[in-house]
C-alpha positions as CSV (number, residue, x, y, z in Angstrom):
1,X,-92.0,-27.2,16.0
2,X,-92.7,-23.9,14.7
3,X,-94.1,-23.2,18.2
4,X,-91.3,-24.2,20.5
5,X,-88.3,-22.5,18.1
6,X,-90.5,-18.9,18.5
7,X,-90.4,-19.5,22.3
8,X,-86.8,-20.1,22.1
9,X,-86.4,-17.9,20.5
10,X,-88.2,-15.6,22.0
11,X,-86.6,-16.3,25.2
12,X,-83.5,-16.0,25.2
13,X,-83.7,-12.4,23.3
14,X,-85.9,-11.2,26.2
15,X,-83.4,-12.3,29.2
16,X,-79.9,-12.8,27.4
17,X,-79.7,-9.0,27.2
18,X,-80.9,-8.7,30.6
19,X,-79.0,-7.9,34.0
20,X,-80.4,-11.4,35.4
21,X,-77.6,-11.5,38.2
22,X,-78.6,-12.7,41.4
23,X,-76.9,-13.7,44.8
24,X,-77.7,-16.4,47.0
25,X,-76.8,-16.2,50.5
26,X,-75.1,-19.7,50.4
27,X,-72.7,-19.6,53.9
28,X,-71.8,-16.8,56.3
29,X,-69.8,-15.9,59.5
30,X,-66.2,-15.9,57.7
31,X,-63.4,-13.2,58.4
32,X,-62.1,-10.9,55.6
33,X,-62.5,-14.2,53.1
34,X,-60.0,-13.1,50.3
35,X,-60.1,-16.2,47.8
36,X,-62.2,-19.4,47.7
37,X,-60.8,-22.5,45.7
38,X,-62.0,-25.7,45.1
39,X,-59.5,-29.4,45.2
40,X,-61.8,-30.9,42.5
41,X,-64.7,-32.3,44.7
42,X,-67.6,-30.8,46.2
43,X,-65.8,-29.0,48.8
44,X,-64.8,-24.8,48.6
45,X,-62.2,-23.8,50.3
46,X,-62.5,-20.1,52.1
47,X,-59.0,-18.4,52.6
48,X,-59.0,-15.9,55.4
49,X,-56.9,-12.9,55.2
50,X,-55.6,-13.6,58.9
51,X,-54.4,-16.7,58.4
52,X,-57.2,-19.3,58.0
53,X,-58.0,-21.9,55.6
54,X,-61.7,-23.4,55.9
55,X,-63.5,-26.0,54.5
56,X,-67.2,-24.6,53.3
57,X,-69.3,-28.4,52.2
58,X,-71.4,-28.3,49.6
59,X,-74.4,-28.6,51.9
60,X,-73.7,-25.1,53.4
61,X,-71.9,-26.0,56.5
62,X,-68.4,-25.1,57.9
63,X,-66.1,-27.5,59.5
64,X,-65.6,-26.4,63.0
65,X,-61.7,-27.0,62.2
66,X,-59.7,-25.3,60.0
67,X,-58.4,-27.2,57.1
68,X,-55.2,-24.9,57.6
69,X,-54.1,-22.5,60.3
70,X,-51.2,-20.4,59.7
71,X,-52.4,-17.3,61.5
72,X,-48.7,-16.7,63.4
73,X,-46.7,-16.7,60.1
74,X,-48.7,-14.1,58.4
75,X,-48.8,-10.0,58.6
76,X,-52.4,-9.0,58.3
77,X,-51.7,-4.9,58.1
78,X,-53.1,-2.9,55.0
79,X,-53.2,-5.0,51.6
80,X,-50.5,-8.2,53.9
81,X,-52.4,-11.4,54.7
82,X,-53.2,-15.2,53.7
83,X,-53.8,-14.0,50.1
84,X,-53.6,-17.3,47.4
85,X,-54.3,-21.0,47.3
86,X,-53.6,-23.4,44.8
87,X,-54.2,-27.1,44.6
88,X,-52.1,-29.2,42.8
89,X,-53.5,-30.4,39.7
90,X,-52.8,-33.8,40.9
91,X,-53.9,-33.3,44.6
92,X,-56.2,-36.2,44.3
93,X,-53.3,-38.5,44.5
94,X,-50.2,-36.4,45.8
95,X,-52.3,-34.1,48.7
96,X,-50.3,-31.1,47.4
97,X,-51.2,-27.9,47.8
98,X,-49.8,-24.1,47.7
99,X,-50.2,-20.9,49.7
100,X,-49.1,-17.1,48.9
101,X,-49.2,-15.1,52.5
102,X,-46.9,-12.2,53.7
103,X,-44.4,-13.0,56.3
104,X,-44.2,-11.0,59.9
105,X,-41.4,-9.2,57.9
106,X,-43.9,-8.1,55.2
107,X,-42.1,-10.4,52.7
108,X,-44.7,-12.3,50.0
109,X,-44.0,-16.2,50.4
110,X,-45.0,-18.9,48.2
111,X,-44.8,-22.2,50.2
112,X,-46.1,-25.9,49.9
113,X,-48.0,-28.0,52.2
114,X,-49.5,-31.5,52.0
115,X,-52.9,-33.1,53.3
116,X,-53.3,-35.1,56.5
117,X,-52.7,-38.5,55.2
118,X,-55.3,-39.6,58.0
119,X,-57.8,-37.0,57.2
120,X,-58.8,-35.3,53.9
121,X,-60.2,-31.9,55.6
122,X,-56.8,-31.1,58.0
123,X,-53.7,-30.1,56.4
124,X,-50.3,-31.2,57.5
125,X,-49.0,-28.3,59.0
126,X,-45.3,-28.9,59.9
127,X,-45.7,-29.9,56.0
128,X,-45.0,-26.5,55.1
129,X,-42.0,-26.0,53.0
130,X,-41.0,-22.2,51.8
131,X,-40.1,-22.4,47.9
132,X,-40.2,-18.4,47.1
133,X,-39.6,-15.3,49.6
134,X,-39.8,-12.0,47.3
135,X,-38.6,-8.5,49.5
136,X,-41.9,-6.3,49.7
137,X,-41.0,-2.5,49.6
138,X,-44.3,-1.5,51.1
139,X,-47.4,-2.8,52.7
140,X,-49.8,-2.6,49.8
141,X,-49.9,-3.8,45.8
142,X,-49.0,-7.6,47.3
143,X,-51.2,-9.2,44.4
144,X,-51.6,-13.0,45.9
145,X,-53.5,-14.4,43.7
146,X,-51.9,-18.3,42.7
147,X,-53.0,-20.8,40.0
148,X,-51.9,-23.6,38.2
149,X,-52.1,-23.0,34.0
150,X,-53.4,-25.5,31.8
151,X,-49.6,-26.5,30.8
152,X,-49.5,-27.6,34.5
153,X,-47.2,-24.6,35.5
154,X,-47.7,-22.5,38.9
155,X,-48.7,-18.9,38.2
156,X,-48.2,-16.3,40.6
157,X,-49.5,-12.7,40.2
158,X,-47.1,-10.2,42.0
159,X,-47.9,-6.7,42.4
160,X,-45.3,-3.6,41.7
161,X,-44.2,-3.7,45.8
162,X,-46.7,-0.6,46.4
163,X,-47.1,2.9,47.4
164,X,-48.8,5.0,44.4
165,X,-46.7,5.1,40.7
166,X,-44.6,2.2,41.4
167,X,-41.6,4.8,42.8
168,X,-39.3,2.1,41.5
169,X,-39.8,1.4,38.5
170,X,-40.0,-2.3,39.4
171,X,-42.7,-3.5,37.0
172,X,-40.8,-2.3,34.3
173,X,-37.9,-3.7,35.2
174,X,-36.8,-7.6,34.1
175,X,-34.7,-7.9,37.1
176,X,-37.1,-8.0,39.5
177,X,-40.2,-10.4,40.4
178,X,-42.2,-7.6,41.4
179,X,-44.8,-5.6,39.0
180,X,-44.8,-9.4,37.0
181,X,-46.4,-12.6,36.1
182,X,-44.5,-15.4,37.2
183,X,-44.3,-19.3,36.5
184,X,-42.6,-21.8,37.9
185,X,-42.4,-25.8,37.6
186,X,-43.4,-26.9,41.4
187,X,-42.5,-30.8,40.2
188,X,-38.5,-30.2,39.4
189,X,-35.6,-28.8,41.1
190,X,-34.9,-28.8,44.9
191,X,-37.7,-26.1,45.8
192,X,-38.7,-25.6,42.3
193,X,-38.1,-25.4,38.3
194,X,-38.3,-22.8,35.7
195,X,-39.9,-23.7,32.0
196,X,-37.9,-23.9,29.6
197,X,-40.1,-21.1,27.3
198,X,-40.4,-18.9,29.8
199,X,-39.2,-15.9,28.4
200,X,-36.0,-15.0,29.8
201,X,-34.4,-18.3,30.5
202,X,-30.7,-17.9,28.9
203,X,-30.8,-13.9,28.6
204,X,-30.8,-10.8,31.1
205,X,-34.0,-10.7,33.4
206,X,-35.2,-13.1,36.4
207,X,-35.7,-16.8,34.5
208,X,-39.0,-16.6,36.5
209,X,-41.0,-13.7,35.0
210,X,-44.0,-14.6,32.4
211,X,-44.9,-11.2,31.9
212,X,-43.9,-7.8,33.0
213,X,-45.4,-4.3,33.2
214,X,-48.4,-5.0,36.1
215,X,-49.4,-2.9,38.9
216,X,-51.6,-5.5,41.2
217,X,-53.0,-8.1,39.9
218,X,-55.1,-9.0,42.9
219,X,-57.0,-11.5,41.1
220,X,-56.7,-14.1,37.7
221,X,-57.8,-16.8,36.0
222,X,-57.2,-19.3,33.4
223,X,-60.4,-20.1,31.1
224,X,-60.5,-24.0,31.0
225,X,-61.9,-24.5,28.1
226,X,-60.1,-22.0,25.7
227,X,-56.9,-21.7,28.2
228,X,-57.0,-18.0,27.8
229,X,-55.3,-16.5,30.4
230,X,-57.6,-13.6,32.6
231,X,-55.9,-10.7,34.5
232,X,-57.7,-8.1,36.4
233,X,-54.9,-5.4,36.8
234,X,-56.0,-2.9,40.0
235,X,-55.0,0.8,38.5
236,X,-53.7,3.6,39.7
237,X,-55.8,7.2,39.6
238,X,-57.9,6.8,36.9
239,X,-58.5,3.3,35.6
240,X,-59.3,-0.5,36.1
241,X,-58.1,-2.6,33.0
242,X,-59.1,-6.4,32.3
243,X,-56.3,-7.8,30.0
244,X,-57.0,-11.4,28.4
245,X,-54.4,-13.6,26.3
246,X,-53.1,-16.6,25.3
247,X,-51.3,-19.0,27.4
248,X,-48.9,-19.1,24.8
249,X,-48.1,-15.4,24.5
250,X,-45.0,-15.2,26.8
251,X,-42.5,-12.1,27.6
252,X,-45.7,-9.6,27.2
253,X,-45.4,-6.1,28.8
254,X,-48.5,-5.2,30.6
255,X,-47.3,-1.1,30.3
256,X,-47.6,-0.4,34.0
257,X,-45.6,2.1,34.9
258,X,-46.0,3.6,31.0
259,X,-49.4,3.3,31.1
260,X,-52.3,3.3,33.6
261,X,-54.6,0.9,31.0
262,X,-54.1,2.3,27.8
263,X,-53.8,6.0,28.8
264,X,-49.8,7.3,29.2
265,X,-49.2,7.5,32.9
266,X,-45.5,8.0,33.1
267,X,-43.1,7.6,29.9
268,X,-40.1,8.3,31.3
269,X,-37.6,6.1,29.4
270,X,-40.4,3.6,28.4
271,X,-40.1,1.2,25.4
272,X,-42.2,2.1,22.2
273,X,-46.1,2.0,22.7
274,X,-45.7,-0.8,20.2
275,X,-44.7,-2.7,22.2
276,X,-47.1,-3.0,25.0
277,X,-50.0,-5.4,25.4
278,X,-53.0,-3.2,26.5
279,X,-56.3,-4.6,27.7
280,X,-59.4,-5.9,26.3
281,X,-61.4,-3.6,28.6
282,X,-61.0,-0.4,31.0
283,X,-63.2,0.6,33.9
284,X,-62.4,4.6,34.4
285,X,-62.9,5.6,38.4
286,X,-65.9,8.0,37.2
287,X,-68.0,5.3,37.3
288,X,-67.4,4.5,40.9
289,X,-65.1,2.0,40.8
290,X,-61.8,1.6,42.5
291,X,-60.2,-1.5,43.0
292,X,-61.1,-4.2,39.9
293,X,-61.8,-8.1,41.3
294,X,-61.3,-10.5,38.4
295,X,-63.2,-13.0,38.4
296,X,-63.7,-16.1,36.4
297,X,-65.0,-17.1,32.7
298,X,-68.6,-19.0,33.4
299,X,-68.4,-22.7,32.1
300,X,-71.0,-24.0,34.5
301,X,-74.0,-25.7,32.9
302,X,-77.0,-24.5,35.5
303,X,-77.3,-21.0,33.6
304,X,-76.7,-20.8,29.7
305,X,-77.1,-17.2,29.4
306,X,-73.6,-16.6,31.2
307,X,-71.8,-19.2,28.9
308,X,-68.3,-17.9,27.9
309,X,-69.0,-14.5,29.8
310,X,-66.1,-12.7,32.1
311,X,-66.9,-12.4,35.8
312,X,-66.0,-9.6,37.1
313,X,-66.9,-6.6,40.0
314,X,-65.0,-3.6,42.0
315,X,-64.3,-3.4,45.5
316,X,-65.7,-0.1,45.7
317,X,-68.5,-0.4,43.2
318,X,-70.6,-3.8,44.7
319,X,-72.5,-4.4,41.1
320,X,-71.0,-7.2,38.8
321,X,-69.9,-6.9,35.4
322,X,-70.2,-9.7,32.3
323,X,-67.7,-9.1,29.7
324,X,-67.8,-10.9,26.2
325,X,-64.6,-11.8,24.0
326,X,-64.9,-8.6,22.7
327,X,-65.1,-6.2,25.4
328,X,-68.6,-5.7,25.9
329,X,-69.7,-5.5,29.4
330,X,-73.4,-5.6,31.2
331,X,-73.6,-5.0,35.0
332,X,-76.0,-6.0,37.1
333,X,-77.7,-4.2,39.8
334,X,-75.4,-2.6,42.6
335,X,-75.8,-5.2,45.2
336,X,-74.8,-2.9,48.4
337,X,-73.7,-3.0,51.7
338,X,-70.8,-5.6,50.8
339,X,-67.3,-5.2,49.4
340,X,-66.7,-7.5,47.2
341,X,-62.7,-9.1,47.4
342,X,-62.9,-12.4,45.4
343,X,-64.9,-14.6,43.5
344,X,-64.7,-18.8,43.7
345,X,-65.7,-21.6,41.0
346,X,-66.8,-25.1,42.2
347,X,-65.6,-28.3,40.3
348,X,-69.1,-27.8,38.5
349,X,-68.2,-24.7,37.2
350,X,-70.4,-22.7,39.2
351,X,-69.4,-19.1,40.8
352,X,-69.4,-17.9,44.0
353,X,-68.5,-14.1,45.4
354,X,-67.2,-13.1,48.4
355,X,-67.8,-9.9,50.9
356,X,-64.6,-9.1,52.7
357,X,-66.9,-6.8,54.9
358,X,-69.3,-9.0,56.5
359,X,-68.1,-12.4,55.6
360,X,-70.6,-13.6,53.6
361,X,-70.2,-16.3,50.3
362,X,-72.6,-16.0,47.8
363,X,-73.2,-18.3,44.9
364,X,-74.3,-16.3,41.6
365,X,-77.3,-17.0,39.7
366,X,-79.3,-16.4,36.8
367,X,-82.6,-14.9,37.8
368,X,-83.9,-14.4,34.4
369,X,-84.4,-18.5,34.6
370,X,-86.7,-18.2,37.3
371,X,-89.9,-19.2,34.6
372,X,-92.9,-20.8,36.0
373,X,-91.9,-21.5,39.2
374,X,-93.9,-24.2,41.0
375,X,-95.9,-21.9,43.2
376,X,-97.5,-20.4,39.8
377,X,-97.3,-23.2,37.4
378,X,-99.8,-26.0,36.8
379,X,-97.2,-28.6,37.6
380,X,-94.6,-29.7,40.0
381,X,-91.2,-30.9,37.9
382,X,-88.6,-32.1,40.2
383,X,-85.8,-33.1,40.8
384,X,-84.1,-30.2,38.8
385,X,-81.4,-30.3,38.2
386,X,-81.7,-33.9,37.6
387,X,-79.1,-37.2,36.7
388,X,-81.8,-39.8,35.7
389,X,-85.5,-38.9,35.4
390,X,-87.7,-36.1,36.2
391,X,-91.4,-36.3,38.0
392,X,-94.4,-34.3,36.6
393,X,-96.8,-33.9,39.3
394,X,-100.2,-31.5,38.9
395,X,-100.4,-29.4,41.7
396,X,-103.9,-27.8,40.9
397,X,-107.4,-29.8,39.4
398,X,-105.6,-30.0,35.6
399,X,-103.4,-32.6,34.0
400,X,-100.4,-33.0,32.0
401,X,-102.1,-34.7,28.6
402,X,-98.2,-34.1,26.4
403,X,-94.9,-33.3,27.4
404,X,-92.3,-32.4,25.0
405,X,-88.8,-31.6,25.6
406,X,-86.5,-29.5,23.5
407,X,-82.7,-28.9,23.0
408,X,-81.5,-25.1,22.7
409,X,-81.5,-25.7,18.9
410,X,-84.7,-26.5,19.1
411,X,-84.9,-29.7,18.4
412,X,-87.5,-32.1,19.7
413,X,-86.0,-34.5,22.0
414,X,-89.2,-36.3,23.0
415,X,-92.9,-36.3,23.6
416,X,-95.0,-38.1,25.6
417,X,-98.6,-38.3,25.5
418,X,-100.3,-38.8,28.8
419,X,-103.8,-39.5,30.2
420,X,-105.4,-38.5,33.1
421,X,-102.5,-39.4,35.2
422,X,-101.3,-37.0,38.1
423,X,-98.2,-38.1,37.9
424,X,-96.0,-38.6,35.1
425,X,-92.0,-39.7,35.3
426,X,-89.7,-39.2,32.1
427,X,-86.0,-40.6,32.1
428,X,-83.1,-38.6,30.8
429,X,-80.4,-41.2,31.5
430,X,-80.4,-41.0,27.7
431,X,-79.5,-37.3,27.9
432,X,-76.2,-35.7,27.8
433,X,-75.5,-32.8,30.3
434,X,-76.9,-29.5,29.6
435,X,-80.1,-27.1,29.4
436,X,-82.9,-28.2,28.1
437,X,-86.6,-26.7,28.0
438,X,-89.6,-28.6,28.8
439,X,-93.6,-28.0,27.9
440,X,-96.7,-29.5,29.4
441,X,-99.8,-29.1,27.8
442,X,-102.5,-29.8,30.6
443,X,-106.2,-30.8,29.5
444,X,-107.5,-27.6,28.2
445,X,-104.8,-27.5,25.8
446,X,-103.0,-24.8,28.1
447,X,-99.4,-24.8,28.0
448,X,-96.7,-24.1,30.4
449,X,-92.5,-24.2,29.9
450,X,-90.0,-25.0,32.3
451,X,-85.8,-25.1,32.3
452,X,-84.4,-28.2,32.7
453,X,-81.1,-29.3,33.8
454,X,-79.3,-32.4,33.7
455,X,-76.3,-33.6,35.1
């Protein structure tokens, strides 16, 4: 026991400090992707800044049909486009379903569409019905980015209206939807409802506004196990800021146009310093970066090292960041020739990233996890990841003589003594979902360590 909690041990010190990013080339041959979403099945859904949904299967193939074409309602100039999807949290059963796109008048629109009812991968288009037209002042700082919170709520990230210092003063002003968070009840009302605790029902401001005080934020998320809310905020001259709360933290000021992150920008008749919310993390433009791209809080099960890490990367700086609760971030390599412009989480809890540049979806892994692979080892283990059993096969002259598996803890799950047998099979229905580490001691007492996952 001694043996295995070293190795452990031992383990994940060496590669949980590491930059162990990696990209998979998992589909390609999309235009300007801009957001990738998930319905709660195997499927992604790739949104296309021109005006495209698509359907991407989980065995790397694209329908030939769009799941949603809407390419003659939407203004594709500078930061316009097909910008958000949304699925209903009850899609399974009502086919529901929510877009952000600028209009040909340059005008952000939130609108609702249904399903086929005959077929699960073609939207109804003359389903669409317009629930929200907000008046955009310029061509960029559009935000797009739409989600449902975990109090069932629609989210909407707008940005200030655009050109450079928010000229006026609209994120700072309650008034107006721009420069905000908003949240709205899609399942009352004729179009839609407003919360009751949203922050400025029954006193001066727009009832709709969650938060105030943003610039762009192009991209957020909600963290679905802790329900924390995640906002990458695009800056202005200097720098990026990453801002992370709790869903129940309502009527927040952001500090945009006050403050570019948490450096004084423009205080002109600004409330007190006190009270702004300023973020967890800033990304200053010396380091190359530009543009943030939020991303998503890892709560896959495929690579432990990322658990409860922030997702993150720049449109102008191609390397991806891992932030912890407290503000610590590790890149990874600069992965060039692509500009990153979203990232995507599948119903597993896996990520993907998107280049805008050349079209390309990549799913993110954890190279660090790449022990023993069966080229080198002395055994074949597959399938992995696995649901009910995995197969030890030898793949040179030794054998496997014991096999022990291990939790993360440590703790010795099983062992199995074996014979002379090329082949051994071990069950795991008894298993709950998660990492586990595996060692095979062949006949000359050698041993070798795999990863194992179950599902």
């Amino acid at each position: 026991m001694k043996t295995a909690l070293f190795f452990l041990t031992l383990f994940f010190f060496n590669y949980s400090n590491s930059q162990t990013i990696g990209l998979e080339t998992f589909a390609s041959g999309f235009t300007s992707p801009v957001e990738i979403s998930n319905a709660g099945d195997s499927r992604l859904f790739v949104v296309e800044k021109g005006g495209k949904i698509k359907i991407l299967n989980s065995n790397k193939t694209t329908n030939a049909s769009p799941f949603l074409d809407i390419s003659t309602l939407v203004s594709t100039g500078s930061e316009q486009g097909l910008l958000g999807l949304a699925f209903h949290p009850n899609y399974a059963s009502n086919g529901l379903f929510f877009v952000n796109y600028t209009n040909l008048s340059g005008n952000t629109v939130i609108a609702k569409y249904t399903v086929d009812s005959g077929n699960p991968n073609i939207a109804n288009t003359s389903s669409g019905s317009i629930l929200l037209t907000i008046a955009q002042p310029f061509t960029n700082h559009n935000g797009g980015t739409l989600k449902f919170g975990p109090d069932g709520f629609l989210y909407i990230g707008m940005g200030d209206g655009g050109s450079g210092g928010d000229p006026g003063n609209r994120a700072q002003n309650s008034n107006e939807l721009l420069g905000k968070m908003l949240r709205i009840d899609v399942n009352t009302g004729s179009l839609y409802g407003i919360p009751n605790n949203n922050p400025y029902v029954g006193i001066a401001g727009a009832d709709e506004i969650w938060a105030i005080g943003l610039r762009n934020p192009w991209k957020f998320s909600f963290d679905k196990i802790k329900n924390n809310l995640w906002i990458a905020d695009v800056g202005q001259n200097n720098i990026e800021e990453i801002n992370v709360v709790s869903t129940a933290e309502a009527g927040l000021n952001y500090g945009w146009r006050c403050y570019e992150g948490n450096t004084a920008f423009n205080t002109t008749g600004c409330p007190t310093q006190a009270s702004m919310k300023f973020p967890l993390a800033v990304i200053n433009h010396s380091s190359g970066a530009c543009s943030v791209t939020g991303g998503y809080i890892y709560n896959g099960i495929s690579y432990p090292n990322f658990k409860e890490l922030y997702f993150f990367t720049d449109y102008c700086n191609p390397r991806i960041g891992m932030m912890s609760s407290t503000g610590t971030i590790i890149y990874s390599q600069t992965f060039s020739g692509n500009n990153f412009s979203t990232f995507g989480e599948d119903t597993n809890g896996e990520l993907y990233i998107a280049a805008i540049n050349n079209g390309t979806i990549f799913k993110i892994n954890d190279t660090s996890l790449g022990i023993n692979k069966p080229e080198k080892s002395q055994f074949i283990v597959y399938p992995n990841p696995t649901k009910s059993e995995i197969i030890i096969q030898k793949s040179n002259k030794n054998y496997p003589t014991e096999v022990r598996l291990f939790d993360l803890n440590g703790k010795m799950l099983l062992q199995q003594i074996t014979i002379d047998k090329p082949t051994t099979i071990i069950k795991t229905t008894h298993l709950s979902n998660g990492f586990y580490i595996l060692t095979i001691k062949n006949d000359h007492g050698q041993l070798s360590t795999h990863r194992l996952i179950i599902e």
